[in-house]
N, C-alpha and C positions, 0 to 999 in steps of 0.2 A: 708495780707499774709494768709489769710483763702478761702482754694480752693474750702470750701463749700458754704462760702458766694457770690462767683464767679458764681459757680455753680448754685445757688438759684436763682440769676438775670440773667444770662446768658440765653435769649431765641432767640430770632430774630436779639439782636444787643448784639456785646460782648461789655468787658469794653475796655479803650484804655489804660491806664495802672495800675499798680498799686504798691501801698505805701510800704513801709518797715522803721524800725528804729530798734533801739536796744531795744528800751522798747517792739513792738509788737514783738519781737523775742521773747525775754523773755517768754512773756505772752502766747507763742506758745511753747515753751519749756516745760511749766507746766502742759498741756493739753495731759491726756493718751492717745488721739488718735493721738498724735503725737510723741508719744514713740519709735517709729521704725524710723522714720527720725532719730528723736536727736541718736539713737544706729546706724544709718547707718553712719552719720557723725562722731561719735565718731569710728568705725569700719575702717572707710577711712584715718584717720587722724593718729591712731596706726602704718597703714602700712608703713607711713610714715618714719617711726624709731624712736630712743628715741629725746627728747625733754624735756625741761624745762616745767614749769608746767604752766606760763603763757604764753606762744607759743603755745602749746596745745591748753589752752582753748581759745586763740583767732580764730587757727586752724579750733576747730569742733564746735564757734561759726557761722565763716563766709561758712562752709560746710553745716551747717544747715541754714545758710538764704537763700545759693544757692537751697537747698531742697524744701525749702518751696515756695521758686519763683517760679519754676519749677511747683510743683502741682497747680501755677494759668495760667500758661506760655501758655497754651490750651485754656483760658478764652481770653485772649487780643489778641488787633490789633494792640499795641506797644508795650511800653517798661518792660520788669521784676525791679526792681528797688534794688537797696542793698544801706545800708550807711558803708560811713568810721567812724574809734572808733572816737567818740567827743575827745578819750586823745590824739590825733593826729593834731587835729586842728589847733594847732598854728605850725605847723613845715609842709613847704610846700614838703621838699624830702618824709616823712614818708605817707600822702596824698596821694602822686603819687603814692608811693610802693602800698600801703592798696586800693588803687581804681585797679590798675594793676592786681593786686593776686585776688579783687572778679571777675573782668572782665574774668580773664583764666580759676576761677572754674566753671561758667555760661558757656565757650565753652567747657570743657570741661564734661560738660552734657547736649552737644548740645544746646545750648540756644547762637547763635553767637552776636558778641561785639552789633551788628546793634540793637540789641533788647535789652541794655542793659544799664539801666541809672545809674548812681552811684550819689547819695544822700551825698552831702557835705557841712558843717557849711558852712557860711558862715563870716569867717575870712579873714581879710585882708592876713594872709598866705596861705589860702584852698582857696583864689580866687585866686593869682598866681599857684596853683597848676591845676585849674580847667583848666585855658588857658594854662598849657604845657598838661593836658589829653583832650585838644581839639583838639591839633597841632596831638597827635597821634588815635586821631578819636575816642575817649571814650565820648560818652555824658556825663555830669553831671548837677545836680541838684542843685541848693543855694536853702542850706534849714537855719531854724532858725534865718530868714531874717524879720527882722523889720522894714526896712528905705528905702524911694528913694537910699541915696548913697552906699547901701549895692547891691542893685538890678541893679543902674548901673556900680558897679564893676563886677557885676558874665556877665551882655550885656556883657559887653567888653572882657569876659573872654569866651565867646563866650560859656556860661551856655544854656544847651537847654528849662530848665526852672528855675522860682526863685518860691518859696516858701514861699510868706510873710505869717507869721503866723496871725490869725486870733485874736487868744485869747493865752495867754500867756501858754506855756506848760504846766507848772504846776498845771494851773486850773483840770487838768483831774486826780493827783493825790491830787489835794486837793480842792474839790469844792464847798468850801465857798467861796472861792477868783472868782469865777467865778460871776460874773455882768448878768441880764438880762435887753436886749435891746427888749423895745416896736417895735421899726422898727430900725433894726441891719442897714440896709443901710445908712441912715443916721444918725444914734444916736450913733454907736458903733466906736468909737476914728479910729481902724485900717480901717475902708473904706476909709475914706482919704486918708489913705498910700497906698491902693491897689488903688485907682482912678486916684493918681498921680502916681505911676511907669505905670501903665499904658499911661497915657499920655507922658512921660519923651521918654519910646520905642517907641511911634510912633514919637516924636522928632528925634527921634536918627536911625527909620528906622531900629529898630531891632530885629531878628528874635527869639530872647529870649520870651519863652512864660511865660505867670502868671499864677500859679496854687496854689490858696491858701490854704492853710491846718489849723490845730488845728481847726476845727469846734465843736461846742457842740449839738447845736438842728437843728431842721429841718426848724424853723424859720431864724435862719443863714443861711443856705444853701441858701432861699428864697432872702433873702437879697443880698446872696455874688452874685448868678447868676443876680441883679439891676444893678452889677459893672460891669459888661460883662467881667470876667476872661476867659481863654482859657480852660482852666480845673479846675477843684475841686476836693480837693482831702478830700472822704467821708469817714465814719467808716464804719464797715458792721453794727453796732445795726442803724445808720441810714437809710443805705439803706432798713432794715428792714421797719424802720417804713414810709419812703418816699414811699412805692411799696403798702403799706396799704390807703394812700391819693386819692383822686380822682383830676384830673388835675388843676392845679392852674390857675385863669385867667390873661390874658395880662398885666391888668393893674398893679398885684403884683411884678412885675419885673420892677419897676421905680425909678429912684433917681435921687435926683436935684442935688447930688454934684458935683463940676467942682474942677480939679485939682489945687492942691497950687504950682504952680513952677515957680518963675522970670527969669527974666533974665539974672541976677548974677547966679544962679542956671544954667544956663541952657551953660554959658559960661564953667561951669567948667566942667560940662558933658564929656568934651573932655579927662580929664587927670585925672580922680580916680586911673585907674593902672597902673599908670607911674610906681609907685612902692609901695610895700604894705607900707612904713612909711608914704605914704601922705594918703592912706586911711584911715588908720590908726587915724590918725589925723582929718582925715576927720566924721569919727565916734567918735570918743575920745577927743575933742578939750580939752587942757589945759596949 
């Protein structure tokens, strides 16, 4: 959500799209030269009328992501991205509402629904909600996705990407918990999980793409691009230092893992969102 980091790499080829959550808003909130967004948003949101105080600040939080989209919206060839509040997650009506309201802010700063992804948990209830904001043409995103059967709930929810996390969120605010892998492609736990939802989609023939996020070094990137994802989704202090590298060769982009998925697995594929109790279960078994 940094139009300078856009900006910086932006020459011959732009980016295709790019990331948002509540923590980079935040950390975009904090920064003086983003002072005039957060008072534009807060200026737009007064006009509004009175209001409770957490309505408000949900308000001229989701005014300032719109903001912030927007100054990269000139960078891409796709999508602007916003997320719904994670405290929403488990309730699929309030999902709808919360992906609905950022989608109108975005047109209504010109930025139409077609260019507009909305970034959602991926809960057994934010996945029924994903498949009624596909029925009325809103992309979304399964982010905070861990597992084959989380990624073919958001498939079937006809998600236009999933978001297996790489390395666990928290590693970024607390980075002792973060592991380094000699060769991330094969030695890092979550390439297996991105190698088989890969495999599972081409099983299942579907249009859902993999774009894996939470990355730390630029040796992960190395490795994530061995998995052949459709996208990746970078930081800007990476892309920093990836534009300072000189070209990687062929052979650095290899990996021998082959997907874990039987054919018990592959029977159930059919029916994750029957309804969110069996996914549910399906993630949760006890």
């Amino acid at each position: 959500m940094d139009n300078e980091v856009a900006a910086r790499h932006t020459k011959d080829i732009k980016f295709c799209d790019m990331t948002s959550n509540q923590a980079i808003v935040y950390h975009e909130s904090l920064r003086t030269e983003r002072a005039h967004l957060l008072q534009a948003a807060i200026e737009a949101v007064k006009k509004q009328g009175q209001q409770n105080e957490e309505k408000f600040l949900q308000d001229v939080l989701d005014v300032f992501t719109v903001l912030l989209g927007k100054k990269v919206y000139p960078h891409l060839t796709g999508n602007v991205h916003a997320q719904t509040s994670p405290s929403t997650a488990y309730d699929t009506e309030k999902t709808v509402q919360h992906a609905r309201k950022l989608v109108s802010i975005f047109e209504a700063n010109k930025i139409p629904k077609e260019r507009v992804c909305i970034k959602i948990p991926a809960t057994p209830e934010s996945m029924v909600a994903c498949k009624v904001l596909a029925e009325m043409g809103i992309q979304t995103l399964a982010t905070t996705l861990f597992s084959v059967p989380q990624a073919i709930a958001a498939s079937q929810a006809n998600c236009t990407f999933v978001a297996p996390y790489f390395n666990e969120l928290r590693v970024h605010f607390e980075p002792s918990l973060w592991r380094d892998y000699t060769h991330p492609a094969e030695d890092h736990p979550s390439s297996q999980t991105i190698v088989s939802i890969k495999q599972a989609f081409q099983t299942l023939e579907s249009k859902t793409q993999v774009m894996p996020a939470s990355i730390v070094t630029v040796n992960e990137v190395i490795g994530l691009v061995s998995l052949k994802p459709d996208h990746l989704t970078i930081s800007g202090g990476l892309l920093d230092k990836l534009s300072q590298l000189p070209p990687e060769p062929t052979e650095s982009f290899k990996t021998s893992l082959t997907p874990v998925i039987d054919e018990a697995q592959r029977a159930e594929f059919l029916s994750f969102l029957l309804s969110a109790y069996h996914f549910t279960f399906t993630l949760y078994p006890f």
